[in-house]
C-alpha positions as CSV (number, residue, x, y, z in Angstrom):
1,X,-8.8,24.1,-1.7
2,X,-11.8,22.7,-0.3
3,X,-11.7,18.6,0.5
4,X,-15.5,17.4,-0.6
5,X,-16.7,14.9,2.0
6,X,-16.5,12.1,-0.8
7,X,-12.7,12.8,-0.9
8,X,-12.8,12.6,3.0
9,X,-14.4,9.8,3.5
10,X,-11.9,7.8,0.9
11,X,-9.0,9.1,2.9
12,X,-10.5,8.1,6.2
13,X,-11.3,4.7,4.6
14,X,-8.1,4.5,3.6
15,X,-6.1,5.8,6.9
16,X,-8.6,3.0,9.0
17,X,-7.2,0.4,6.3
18,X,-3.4,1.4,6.6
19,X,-3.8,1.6,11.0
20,X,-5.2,-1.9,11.1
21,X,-2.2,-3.2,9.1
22,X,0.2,-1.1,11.3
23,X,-1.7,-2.9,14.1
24,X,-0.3,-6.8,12.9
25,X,3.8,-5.3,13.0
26,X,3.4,-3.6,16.9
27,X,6.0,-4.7,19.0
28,X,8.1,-7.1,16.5
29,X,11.1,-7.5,15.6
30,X,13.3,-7.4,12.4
31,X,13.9,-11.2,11.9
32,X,10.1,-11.6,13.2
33,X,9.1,-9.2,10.9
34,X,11.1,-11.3,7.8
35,X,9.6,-14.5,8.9
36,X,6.9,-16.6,6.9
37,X,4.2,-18.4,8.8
38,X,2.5,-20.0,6.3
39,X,2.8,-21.8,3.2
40,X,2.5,-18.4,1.5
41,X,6.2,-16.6,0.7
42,X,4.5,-13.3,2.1
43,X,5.9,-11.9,5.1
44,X,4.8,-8.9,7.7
45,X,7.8,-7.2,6.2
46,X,7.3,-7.9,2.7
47,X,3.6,-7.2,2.6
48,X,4.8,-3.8,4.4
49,X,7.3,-3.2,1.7
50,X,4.7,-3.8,-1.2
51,X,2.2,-1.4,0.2
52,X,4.9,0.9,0.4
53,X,5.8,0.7,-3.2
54,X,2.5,0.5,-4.2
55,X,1.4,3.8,-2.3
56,X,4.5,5.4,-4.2
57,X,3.7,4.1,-7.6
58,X,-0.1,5.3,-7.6
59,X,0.9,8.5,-6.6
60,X,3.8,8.9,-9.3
61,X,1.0,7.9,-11.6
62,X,-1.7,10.6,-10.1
63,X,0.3,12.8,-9.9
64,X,2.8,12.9,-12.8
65,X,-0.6,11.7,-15.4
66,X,1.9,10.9,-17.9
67,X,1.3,7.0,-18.9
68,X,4.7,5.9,-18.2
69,X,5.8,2.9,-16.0
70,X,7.2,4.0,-12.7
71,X,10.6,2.9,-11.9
72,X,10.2,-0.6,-9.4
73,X,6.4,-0.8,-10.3
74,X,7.2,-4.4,-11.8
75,X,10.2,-5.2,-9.7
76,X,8.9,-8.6,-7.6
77,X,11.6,-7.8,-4.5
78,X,9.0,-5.2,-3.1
79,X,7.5,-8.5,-1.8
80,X,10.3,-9.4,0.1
81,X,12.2,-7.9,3.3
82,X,15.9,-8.2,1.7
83,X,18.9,-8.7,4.6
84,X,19.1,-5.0,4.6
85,X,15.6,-3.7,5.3
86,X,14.9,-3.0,8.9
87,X,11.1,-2.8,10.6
88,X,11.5,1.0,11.3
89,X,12.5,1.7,7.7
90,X,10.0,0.2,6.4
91,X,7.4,1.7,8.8
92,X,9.1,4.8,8.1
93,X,8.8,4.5,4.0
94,X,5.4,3.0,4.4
95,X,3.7,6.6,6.7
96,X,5.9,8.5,4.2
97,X,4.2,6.9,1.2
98,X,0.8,7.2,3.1
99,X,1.5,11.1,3.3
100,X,2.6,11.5,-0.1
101,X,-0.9,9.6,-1.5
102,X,-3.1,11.8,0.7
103,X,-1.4,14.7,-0.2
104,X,-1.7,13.8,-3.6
105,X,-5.2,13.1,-3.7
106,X,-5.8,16.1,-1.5
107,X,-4.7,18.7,-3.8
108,X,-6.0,17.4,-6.9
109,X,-9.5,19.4,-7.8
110,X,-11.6,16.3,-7.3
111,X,-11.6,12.5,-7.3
112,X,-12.7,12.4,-11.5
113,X,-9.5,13.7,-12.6
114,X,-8.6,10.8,-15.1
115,X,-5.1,9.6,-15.6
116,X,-3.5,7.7,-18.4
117,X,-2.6,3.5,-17.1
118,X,1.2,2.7,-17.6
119,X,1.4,0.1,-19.9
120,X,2.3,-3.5,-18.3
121,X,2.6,-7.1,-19.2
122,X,-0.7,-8.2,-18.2
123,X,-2.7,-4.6,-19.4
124,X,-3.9,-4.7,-23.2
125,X,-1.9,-2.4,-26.1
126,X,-3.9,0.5,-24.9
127,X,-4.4,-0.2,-20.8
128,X,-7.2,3.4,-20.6
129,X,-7.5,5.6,-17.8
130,X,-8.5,5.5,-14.4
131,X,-10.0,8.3,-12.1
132,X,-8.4,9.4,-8.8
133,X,-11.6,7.5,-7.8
134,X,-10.7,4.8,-8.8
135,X,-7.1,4.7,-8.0
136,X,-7.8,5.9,-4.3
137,X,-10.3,2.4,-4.3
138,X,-8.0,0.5,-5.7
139,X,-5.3,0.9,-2.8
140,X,-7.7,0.7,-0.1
141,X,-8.9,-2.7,-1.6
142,X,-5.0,-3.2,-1.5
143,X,-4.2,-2.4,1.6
144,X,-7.4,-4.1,2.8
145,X,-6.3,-7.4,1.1
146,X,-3.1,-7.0,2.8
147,X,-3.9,-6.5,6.1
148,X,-6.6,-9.8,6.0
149,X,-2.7,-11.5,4.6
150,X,-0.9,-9.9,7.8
151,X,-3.4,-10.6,10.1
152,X,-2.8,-14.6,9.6
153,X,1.0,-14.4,9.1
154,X,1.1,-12.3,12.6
155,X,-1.4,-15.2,14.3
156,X,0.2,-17.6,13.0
157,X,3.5,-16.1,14.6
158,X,2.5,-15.5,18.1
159,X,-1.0,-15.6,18.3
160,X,-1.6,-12.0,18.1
161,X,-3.6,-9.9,15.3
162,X,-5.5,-6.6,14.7
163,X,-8.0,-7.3,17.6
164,X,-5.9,-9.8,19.9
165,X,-2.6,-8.8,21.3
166,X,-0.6,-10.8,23.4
């Protein structure tokens, strides 16, 4: 199947988003990696974890186009890095996620295939549809969001970020 440059330059968009987050956790470790530096509960872990999750849930929902509520889609501990989550693991979950949403994307016939919304708490009784478009936006203004969050949390931890390392 042929990838149209659109579709190319969404996935490049969205890999350049994902390296510069994976910039902010180089070289930390686990208890660094659980550590708030700000006011904010968010943590290098935690936002890690999210993105993760969230990466898994838009691709059950591309992929499966069925309208129902993917399992931990709501659950609010995919913010936090629990006692038992390691750095690597969640490095490891998060590049698997990232391969599973490209691959996704990739092999779907183009970016205006429309899927059906899961129904949430906050979506109205009938939440629509959503392109793979929109979708693949959507997590790059995720992930883009994020790493601006990660970014200060890692400053704020040693003084390093996506352009400084110490």
């Amino acid at each position: 199947m042929t990838t149209s440059p659109e579709k190319t330059d969404l996935l490049a968009a969205f890999a350049e988003q994902r390296a510069l987050l994976l910039l902010t956790v180089q070289g930390l470790t686990d208890a660094q990696a659980a550590r708030r530096t700000t006011v904010s509960e968010l943590t290098l872990g935690g936002i890690l974890k999210h993105l993760a999750q969230g990466q898994e849930t838009w691709t059950q929902i591309m992929t499966k186009a069925d309208g129902e509520l993917p399992d931990g889609m709501l659950d609010m501990a995919q913010y936090r890095m629990s006692g038992s989550d390691t750095l690597p693991a969640l490095l490891e979950r998060y590049e698997s996620a990232a391969r599973a949403a490209e691959e996704a994307v990739a092999g779907l016939p183009d970016l205006d295939v429309r899927v059906p919304l899961p129904r949430t708490p906050w979506s109205p009784p009938d939440p629509g549809h959503w392109s793979v478009r929109r979708i693949l936006l959507h997590l790059i203004k995720e992930t883009a969001q994020h790493a601006g969050h990660a970014d200060i949390i890692r400053e704020a931890l040693d003084g390093a970020n996506s352009t400084a390392r110490r």
